[in-house]
Backbone as JSON Lines, residues from 0, in Angstrom:
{"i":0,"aa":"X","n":[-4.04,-96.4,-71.39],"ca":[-3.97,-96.8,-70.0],"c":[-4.06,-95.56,-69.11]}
{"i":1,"aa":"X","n":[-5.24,-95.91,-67.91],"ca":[-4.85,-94.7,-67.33],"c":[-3.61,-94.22,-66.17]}
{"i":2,"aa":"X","n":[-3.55,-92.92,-65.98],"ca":[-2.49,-92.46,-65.28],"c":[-2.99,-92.89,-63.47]}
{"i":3,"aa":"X","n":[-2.31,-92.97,-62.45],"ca":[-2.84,-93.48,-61.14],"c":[-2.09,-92.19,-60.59]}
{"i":4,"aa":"X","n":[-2.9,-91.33,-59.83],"ca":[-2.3,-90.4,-58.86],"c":[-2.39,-91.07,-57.48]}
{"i":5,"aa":"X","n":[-0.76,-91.27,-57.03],"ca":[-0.99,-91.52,-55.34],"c":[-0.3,-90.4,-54.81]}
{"i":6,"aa":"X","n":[-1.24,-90.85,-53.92],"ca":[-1.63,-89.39,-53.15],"c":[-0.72,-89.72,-51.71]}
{"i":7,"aa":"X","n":[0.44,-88.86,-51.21],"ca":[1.13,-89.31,-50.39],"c":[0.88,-88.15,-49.11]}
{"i":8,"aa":"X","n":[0.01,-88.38,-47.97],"ca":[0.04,-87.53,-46.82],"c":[0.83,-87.48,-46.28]}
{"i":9,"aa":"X","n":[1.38,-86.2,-45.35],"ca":[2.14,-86.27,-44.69],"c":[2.16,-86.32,-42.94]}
{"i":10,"aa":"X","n":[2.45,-86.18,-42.12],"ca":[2.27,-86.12,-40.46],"c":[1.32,-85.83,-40.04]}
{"i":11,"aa":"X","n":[0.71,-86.96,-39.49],"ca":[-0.83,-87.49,-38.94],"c":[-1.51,-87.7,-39.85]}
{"i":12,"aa":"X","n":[-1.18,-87.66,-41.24],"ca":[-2.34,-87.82,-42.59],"c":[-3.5,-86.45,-42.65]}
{"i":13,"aa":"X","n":[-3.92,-86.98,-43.93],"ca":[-4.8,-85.94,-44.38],"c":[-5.93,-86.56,-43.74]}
{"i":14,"aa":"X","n":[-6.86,-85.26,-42.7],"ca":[-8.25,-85.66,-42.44],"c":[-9.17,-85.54,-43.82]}
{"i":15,"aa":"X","n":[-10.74,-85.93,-43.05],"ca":[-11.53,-86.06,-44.35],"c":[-11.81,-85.04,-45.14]}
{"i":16,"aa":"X","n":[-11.33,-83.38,-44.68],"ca":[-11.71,-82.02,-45.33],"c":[-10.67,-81.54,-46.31]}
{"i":17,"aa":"X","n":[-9.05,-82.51,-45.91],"ca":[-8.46,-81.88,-46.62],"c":[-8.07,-82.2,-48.1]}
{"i":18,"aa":"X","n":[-7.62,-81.03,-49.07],"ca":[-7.81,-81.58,-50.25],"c":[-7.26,-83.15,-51.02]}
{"i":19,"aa":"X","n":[-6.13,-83.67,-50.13],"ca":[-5.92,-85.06,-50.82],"c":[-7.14,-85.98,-50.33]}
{"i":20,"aa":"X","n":[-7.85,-85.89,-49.67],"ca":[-8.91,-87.05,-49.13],"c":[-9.89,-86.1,-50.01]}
{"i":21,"aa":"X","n":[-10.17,-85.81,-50.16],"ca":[-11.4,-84.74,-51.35],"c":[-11.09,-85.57,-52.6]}
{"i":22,"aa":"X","n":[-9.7,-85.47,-53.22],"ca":[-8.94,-86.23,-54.42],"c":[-9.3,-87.55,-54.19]}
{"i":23,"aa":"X","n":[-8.93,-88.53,-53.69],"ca":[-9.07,-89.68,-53.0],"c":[-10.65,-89.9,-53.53]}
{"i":24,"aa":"X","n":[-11.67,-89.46,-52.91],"ca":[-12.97,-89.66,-52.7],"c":[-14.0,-89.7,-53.98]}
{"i":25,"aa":"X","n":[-13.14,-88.45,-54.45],"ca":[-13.72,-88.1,-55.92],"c":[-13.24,-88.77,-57.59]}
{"i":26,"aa":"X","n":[-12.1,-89.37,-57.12],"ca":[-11.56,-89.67,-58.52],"c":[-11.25,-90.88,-58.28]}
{"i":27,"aa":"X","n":[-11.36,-92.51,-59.33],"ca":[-10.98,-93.28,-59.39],"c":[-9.59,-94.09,-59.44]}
{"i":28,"aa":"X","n":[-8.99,-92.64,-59.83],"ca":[-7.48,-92.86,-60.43],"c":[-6.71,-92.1,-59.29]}
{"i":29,"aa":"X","n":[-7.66,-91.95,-58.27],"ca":[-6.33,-91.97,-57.0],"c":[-6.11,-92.13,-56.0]}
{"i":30,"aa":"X","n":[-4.95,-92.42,-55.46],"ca":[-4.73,-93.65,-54.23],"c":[-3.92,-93.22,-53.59]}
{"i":31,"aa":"X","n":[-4.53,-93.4,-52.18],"ca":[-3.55,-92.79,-51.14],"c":[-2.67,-94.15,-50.4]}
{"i":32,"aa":"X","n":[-1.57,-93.7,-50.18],"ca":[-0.49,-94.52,-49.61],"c":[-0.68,-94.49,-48.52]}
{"i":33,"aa":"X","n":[-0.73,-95.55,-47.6],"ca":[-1.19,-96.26,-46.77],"c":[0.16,-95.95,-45.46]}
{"i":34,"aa":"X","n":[0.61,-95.45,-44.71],"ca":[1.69,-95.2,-43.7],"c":[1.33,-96.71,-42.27]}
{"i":35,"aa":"X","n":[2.41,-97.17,-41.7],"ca":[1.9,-97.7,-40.61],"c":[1.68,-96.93,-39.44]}
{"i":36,"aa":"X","n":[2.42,-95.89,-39.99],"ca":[2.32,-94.51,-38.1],"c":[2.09,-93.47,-38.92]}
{"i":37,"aa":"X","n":[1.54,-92.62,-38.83],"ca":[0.82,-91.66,-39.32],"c":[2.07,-90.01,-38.19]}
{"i":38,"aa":"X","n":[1.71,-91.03,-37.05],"ca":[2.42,-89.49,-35.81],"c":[3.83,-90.5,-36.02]}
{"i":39,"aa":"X","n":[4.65,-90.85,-36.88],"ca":[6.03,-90.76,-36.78],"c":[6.72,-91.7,-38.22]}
{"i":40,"aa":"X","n":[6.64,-89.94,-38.77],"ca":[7.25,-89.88,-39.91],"c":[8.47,-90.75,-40.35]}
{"i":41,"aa":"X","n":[9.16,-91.75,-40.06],"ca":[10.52,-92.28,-40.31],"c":[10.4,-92.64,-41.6]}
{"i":42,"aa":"X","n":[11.69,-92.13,-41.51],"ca":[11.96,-91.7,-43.16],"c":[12.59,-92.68,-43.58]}
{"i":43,"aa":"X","n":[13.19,-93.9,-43.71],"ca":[13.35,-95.11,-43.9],"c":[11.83,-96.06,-44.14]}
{"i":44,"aa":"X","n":[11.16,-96.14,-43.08],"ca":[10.04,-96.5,-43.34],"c":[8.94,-96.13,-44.31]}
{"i":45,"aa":"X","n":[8.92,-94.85,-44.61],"ca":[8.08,-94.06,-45.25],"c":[8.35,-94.81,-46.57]}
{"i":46,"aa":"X","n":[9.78,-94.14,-47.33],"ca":[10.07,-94.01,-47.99],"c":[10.12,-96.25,-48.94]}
{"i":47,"aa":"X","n":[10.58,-96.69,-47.9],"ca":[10.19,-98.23,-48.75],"c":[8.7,-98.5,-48.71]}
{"i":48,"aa":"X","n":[7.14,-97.91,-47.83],"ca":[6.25,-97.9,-48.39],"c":[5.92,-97.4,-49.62]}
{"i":49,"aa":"X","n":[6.19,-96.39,-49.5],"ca":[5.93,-95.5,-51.12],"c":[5.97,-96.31,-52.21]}
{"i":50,"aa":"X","n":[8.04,-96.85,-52.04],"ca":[8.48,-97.8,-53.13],"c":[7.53,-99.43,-53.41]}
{"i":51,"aa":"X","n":[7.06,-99.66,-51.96],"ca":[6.16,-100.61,-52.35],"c":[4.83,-100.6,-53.31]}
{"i":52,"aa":"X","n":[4.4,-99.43,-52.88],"ca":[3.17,-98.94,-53.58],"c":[3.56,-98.55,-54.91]}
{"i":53,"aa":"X","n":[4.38,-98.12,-54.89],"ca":[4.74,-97.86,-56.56],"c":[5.01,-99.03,-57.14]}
{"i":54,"aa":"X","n":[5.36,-99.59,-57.21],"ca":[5.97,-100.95,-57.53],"c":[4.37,-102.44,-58.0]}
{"i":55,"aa":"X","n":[3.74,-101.58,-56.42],"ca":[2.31,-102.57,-56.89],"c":[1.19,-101.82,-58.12]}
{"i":56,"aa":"X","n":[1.47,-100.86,-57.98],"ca":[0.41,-100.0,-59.24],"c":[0.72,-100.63,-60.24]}
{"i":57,"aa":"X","n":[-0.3,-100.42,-61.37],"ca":[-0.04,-100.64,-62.69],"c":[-0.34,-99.56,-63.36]}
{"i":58,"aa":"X","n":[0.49,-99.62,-64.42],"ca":[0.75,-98.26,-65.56],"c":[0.99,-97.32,-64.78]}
{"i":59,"aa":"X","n":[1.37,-95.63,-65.66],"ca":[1.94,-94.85,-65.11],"c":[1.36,-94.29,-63.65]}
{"i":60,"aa":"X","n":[2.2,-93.32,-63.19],"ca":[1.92,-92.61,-62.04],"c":[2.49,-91.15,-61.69]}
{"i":61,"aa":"X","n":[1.99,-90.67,-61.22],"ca":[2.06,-89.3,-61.0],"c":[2.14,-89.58,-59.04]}
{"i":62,"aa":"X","n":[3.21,-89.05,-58.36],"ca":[3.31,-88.8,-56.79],"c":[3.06,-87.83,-56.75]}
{"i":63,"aa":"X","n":[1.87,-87.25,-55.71],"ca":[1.21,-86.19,-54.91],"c":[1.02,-86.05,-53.96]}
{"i":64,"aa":"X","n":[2.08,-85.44,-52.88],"ca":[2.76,-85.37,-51.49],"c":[2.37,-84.11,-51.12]}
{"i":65,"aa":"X","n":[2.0,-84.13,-49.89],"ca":[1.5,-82.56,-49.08],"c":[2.66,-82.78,-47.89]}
{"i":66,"aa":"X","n":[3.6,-81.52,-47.46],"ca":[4.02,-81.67,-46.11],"c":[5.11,-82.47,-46.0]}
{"i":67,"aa":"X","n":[4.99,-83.24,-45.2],"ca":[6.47,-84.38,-44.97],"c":[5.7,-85.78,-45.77]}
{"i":68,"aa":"X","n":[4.44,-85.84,-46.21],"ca":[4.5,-86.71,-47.81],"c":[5.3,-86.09,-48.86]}
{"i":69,"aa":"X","n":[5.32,-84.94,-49.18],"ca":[5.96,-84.35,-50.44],"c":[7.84,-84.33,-50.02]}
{"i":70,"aa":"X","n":[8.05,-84.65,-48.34],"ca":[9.01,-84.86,-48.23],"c":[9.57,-86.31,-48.8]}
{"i":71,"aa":"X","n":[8.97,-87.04,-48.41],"ca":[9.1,-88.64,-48.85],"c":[9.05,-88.58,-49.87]}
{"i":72,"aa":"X","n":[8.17,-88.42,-50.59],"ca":[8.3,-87.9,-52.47],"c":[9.61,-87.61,-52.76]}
{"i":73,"aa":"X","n":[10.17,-86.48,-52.25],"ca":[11.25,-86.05,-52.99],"c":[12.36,-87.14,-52.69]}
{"i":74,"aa":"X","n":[12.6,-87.74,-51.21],"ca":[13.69,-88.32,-50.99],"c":[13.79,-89.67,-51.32]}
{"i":75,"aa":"X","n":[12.22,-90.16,-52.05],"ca":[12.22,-91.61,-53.04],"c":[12.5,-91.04,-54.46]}
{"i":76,"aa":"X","n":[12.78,-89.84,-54.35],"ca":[13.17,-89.69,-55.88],"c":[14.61,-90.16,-56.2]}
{"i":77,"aa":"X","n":[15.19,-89.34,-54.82],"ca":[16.97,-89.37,-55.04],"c":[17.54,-90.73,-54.84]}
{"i":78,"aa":"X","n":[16.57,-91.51,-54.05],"ca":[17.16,-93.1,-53.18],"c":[16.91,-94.53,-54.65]}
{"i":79,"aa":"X","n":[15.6,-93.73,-55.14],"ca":[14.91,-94.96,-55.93],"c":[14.45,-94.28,-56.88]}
{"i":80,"aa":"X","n":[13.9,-95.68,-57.61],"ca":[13.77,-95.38,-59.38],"c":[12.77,-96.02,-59.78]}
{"i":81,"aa":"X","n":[12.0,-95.62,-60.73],"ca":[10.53,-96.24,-61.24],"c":[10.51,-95.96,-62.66]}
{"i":82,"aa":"X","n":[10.59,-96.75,-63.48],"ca":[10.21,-95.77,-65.02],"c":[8.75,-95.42,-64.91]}
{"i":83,"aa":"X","n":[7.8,-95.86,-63.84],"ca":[6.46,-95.45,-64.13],"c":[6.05,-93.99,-63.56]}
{"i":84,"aa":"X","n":[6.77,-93.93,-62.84],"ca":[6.5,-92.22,-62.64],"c":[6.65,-90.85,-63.59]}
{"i":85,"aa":"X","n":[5.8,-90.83,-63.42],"ca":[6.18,-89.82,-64.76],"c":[6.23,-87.93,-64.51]}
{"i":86,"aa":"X","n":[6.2,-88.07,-63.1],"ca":[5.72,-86.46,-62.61],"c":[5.4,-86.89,-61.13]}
{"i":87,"aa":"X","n":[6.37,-85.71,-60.14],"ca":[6.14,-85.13,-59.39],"c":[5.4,-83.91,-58.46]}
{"i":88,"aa":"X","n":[4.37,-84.0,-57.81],"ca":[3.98,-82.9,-57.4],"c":[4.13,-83.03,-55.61]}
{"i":89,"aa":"X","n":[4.65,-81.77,-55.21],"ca":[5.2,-81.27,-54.07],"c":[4.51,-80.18,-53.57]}
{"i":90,"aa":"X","n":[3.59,-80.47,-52.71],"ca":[2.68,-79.29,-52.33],"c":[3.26,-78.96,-50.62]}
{"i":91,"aa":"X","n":[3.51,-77.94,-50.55],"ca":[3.94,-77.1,-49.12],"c":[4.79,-78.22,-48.19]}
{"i":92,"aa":"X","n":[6.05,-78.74,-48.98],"ca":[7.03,-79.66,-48.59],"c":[7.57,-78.96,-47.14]}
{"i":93,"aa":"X","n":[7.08,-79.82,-46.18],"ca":[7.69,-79.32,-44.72],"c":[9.27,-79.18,-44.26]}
{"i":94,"aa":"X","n":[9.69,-78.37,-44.03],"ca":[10.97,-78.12,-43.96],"c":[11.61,-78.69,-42.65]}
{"i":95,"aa":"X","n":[12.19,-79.62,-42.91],"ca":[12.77,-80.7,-41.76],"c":[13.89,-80.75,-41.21]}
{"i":96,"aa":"X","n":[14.91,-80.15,-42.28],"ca":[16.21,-79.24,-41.86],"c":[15.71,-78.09,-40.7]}
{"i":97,"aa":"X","n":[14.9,-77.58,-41.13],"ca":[14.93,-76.13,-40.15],"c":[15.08,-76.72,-38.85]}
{"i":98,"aa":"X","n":[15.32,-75.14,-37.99],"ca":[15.49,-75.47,-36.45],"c":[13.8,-75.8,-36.16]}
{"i":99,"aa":"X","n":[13.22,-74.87,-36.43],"ca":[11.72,-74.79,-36.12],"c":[10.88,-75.45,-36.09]}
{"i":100,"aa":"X","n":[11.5,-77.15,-36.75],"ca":[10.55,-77.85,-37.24],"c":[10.19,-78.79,-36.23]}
{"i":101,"aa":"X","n":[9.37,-79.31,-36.65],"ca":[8.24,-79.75,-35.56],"c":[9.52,-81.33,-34.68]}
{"i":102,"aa":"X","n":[9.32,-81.56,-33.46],"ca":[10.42,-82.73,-33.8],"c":[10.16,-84.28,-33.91]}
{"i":103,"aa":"X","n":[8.88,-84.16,-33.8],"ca":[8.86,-85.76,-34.51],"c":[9.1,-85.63,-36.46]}
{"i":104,"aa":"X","n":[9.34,-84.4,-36.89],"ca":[9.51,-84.25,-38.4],"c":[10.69,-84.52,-38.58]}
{"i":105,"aa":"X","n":[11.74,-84.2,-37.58],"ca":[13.25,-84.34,-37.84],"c":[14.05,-85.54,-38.07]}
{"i":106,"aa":"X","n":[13.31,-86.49,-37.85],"ca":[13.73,-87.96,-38.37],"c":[13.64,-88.03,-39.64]}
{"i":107,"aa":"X","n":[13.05,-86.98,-40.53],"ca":[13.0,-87.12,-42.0],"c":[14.21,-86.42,-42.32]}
{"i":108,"aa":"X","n":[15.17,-86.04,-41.69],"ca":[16.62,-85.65,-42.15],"c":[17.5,-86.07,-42.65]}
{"i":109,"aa":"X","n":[18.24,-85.82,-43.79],"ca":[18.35,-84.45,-44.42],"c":[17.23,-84.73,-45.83]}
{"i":110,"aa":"X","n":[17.3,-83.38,-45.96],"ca":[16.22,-83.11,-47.43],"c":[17.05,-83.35,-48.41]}
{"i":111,"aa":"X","n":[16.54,-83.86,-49.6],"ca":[17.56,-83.75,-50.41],"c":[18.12,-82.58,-50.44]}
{"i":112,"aa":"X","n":[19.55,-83.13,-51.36],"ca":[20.22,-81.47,-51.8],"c":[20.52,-81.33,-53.83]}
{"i":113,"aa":"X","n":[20.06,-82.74,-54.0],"ca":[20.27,-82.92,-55.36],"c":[19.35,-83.08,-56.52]}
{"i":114,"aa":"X","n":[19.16,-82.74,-57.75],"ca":[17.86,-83.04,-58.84],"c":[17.57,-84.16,-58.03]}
{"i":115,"aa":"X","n":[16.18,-84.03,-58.11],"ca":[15.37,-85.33,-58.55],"c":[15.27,-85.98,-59.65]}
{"i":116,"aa":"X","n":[15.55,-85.91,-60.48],"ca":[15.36,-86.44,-61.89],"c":[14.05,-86.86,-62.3]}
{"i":117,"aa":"X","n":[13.04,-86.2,-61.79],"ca":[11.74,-86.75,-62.56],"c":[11.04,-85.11,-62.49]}
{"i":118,"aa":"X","n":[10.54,-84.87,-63.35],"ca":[9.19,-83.34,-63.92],"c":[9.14,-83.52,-62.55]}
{"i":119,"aa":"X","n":[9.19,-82.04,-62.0],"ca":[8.6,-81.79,-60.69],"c":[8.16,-80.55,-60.71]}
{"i":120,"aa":"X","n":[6.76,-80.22,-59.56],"ca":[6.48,-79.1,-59.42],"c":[5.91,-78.6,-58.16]}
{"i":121,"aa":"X","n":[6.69,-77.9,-57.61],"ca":[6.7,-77.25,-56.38],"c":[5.68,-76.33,-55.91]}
{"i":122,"aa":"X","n":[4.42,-76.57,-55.15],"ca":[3.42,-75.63,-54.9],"c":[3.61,-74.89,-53.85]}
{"i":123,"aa":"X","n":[3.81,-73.54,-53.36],"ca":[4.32,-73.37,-52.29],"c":[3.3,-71.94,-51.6]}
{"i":124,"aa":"X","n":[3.75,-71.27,-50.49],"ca":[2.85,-70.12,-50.58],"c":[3.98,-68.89,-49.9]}
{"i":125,"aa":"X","n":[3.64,-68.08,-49.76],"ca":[4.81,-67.03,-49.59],"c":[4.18,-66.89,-47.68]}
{"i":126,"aa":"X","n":[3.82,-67.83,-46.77],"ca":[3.48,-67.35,-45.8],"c":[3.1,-68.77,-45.02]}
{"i":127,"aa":"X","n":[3.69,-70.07,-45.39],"ca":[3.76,-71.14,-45.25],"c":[4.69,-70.98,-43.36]}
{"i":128,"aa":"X","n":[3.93,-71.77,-42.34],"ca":[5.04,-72.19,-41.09],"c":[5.55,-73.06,-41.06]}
{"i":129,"aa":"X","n":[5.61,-73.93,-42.13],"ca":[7.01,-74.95,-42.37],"c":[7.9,-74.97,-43.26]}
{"i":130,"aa":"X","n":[7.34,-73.97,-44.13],"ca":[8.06,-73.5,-45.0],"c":[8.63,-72.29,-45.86]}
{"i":131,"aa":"X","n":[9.74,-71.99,-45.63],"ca":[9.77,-70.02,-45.69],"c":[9.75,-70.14,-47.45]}
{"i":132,"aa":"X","n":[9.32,-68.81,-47.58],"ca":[9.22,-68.04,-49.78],"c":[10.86,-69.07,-49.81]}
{"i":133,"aa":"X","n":[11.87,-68.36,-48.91],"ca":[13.03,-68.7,-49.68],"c":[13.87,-69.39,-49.75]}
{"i":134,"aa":"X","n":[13.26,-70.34,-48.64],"ca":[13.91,-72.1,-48.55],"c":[13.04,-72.87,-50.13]}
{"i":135,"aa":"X","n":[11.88,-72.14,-50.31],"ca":[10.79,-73.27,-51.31],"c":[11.85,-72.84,-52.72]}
{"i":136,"aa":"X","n":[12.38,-72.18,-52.8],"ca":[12.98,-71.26,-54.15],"c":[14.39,-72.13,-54.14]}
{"i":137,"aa":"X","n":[14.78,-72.07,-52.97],"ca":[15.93,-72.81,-52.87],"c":[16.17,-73.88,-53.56]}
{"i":138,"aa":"X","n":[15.16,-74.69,-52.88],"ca":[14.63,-76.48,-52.86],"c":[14.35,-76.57,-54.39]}
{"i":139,"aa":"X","n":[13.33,-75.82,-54.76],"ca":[12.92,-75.8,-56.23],"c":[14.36,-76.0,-57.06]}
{"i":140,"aa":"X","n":[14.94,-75.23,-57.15],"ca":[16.69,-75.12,-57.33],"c":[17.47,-76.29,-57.26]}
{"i":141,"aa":"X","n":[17.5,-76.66,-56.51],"ca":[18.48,-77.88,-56.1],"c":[17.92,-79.28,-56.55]}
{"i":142,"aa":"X","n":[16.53,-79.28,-56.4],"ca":[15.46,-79.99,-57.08],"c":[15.03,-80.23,-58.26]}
{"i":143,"aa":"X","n":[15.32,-78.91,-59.03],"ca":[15.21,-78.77,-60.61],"c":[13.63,-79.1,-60.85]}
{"i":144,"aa":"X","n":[12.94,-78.03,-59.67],"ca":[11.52,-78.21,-59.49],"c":[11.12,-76.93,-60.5]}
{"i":145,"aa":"X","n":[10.07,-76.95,-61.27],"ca":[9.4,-75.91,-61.26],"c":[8.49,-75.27,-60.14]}
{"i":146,"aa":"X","n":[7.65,-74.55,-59.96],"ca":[7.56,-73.67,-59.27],"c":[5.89,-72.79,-59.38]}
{"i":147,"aa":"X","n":[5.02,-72.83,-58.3],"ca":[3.87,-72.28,-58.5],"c":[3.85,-71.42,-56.97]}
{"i":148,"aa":"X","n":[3.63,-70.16,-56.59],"ca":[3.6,-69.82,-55.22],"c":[2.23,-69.15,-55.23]}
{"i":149,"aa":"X","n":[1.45,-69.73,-54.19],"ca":[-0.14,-69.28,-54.06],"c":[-0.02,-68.03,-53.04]}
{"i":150,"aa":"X","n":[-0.26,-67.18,-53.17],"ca":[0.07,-65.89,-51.97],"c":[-1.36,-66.06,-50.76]}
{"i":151,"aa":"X","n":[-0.46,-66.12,-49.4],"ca":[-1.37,-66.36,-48.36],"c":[-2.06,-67.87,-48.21]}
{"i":152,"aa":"X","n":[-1.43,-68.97,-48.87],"ca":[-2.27,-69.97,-48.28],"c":[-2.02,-70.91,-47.68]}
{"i":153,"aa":"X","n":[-0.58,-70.0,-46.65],"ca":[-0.49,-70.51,-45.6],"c":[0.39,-72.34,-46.21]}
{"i":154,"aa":"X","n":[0.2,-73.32,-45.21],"ca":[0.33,-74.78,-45.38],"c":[-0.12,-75.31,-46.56]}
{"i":155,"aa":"X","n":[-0.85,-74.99,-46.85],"ca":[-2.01,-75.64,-48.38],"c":[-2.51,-76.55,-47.74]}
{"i":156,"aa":"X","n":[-2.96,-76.51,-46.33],"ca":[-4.11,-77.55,-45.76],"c":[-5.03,-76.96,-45.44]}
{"i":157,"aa":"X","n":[-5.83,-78.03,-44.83],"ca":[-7.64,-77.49,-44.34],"c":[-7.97,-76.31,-43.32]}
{"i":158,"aa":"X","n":[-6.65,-75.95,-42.33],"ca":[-7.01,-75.22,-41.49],"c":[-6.77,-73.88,-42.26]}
{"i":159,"aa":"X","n":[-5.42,-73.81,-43.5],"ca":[-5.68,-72.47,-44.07],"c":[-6.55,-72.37,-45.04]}
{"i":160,"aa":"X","n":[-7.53,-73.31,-45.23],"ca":[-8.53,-73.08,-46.19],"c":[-8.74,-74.13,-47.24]}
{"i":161,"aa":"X","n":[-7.72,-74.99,-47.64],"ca":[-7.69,-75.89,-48.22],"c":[-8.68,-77.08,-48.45]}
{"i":162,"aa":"X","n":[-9.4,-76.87,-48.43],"ca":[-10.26,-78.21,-48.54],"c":[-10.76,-78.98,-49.77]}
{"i":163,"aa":"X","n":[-12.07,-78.7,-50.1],"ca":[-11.82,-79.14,-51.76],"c":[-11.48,-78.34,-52.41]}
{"i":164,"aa":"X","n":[-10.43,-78.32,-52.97],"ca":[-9.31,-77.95,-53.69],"c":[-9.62,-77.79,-55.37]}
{"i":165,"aa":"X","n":[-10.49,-77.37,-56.27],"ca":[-10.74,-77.44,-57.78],"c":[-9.51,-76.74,-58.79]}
{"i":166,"aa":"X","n":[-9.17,-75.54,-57.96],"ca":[-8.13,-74.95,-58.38],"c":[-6.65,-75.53,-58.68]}
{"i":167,"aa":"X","n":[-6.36,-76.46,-57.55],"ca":[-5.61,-77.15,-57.41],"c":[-5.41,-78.64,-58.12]}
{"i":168,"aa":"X","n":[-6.96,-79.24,-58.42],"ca":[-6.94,-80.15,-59.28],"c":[-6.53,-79.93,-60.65]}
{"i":169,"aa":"X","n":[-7.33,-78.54,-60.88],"ca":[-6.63,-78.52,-62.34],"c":[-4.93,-78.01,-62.81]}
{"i":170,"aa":"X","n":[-4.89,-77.8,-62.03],"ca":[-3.21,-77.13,-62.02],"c":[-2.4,-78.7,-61.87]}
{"i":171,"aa":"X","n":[-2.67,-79.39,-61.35],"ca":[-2.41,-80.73,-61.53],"c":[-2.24,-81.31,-63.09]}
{"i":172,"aa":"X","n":[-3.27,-81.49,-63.17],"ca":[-3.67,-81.86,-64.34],"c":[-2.87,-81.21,-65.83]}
{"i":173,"aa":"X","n":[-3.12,-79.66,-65.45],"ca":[-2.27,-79.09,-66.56],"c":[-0.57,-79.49,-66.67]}
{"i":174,"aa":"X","n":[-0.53,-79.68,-65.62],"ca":[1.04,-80.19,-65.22],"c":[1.69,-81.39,-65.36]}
{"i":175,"aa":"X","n":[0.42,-82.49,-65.49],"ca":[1.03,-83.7,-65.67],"c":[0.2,-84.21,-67.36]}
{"i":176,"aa":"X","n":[-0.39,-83.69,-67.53],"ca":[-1.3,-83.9,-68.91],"c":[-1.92,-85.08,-68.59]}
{"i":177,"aa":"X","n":[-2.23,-85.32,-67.34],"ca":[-2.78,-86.45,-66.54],"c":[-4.51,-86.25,-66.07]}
{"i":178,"aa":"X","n":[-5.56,-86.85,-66.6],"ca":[-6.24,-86.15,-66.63],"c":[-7.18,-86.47,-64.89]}
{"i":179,"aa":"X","n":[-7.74,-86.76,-63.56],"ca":[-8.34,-87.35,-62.96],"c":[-9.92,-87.89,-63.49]}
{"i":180,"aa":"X","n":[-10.13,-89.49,-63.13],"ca":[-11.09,-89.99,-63.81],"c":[-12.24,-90.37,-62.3]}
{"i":181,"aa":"X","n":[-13.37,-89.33,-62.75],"ca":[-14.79,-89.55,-61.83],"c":[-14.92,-90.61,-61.53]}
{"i":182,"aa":"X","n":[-15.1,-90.82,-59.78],"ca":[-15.63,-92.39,-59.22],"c":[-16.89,-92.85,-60.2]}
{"i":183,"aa":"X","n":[-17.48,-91.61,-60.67],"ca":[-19.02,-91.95,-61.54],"c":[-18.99,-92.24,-62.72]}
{"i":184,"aa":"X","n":[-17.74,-91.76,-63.5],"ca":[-17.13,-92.18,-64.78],"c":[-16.02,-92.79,-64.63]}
{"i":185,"aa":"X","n":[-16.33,-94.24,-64.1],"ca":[-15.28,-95.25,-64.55],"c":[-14.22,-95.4,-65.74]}
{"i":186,"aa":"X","n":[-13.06,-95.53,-65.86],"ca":[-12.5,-96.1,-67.28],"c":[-13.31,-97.25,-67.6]}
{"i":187,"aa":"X","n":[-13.63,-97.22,-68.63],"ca":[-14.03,-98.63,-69.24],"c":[-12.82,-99.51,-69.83]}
């Protein structure tokens, strides 16, 4: 059976350049979660979509959150439970505690502070504006995340360069032993 990556955007969603809509476009096996407000993150709301969407998939799944998606990720980890998940990925998780943070983000408060209990892995960059080297080290920590830090790439979105993402697919992949299946090579 195959594995289903949903793909969870975060505040305003991923446009069409950035790498989860690249993912999305290119692979059969993955699905982006559907938000009703895109400009207002509520974290109650968010977080029982997700659970809906998880809940409607079939066979396993892998969550792949950018931003205040990878926020929702983490805080459906601590609230709720799926045996189908099988792996977490957390790419440049927006920091919502901080003072700095944006304030329609602050309704996603508080971040967790406890394991997640599911394989997680934390993509982060040492030069991130929502997220400092040593809040991501922290989080990883408290998270019982593993840990990848890309030097200089900023957000891990389209404006710092992010777009189709290959590097990033496979680091995925190595991580979840999950493999992504071509819109052109269907599962049979």
């Amino acid at each position: 059976m195959k594995t289903t990556y949903l793909l969870v955007p975060g505040y305003t969603n991923s446009g069409p350049e950035h790498w989860q809509s690249w993912i999305e476009r290119k692979y059969s096996n993955a699905v982006r979660v559907q938000q009703d407000d895109w400009n207002n993150p509520s974290r109650s709301e968010w977080i029982a979509r997700l659970d809906r969407t998880i809940a409607e998939t079939e066979g396993d799944i892998v969550l792949l959150g950018h931003s205040c998606g990878a926020v929702t990720v983490a805080q459906w980890a601590t609230s709720c439970a799926s045996n189908k998940v099988r792996a977490l990925i957390l790419v440049a998780p927006a920091d919502v505690d901080a003072e700095t943070a944006l304030e329609p983000l602050k309704q996603q408060r508080p971040l967790p502070s406890t394991s997640l209990g599911i394989r997680s892995l934390l993509i982060h960059s040492d030069n991130d504006e929502h997220l400092s080297e040593d809040r991501a080290r922290v989080l990883a920590r408290q998270w019982g995340c593993e840990t990848r830090m890309i030097p200089g790439a900023g957000h891990l979105h389209t404006a710092a360069g992010y777009g189709q993402w290959s590097e990033g697919e496979r680091l995925f992949e190595t991580f979840t032993g999950a493999l992504f299946i071509d819109v052109a090579k269907r599962e049979v």
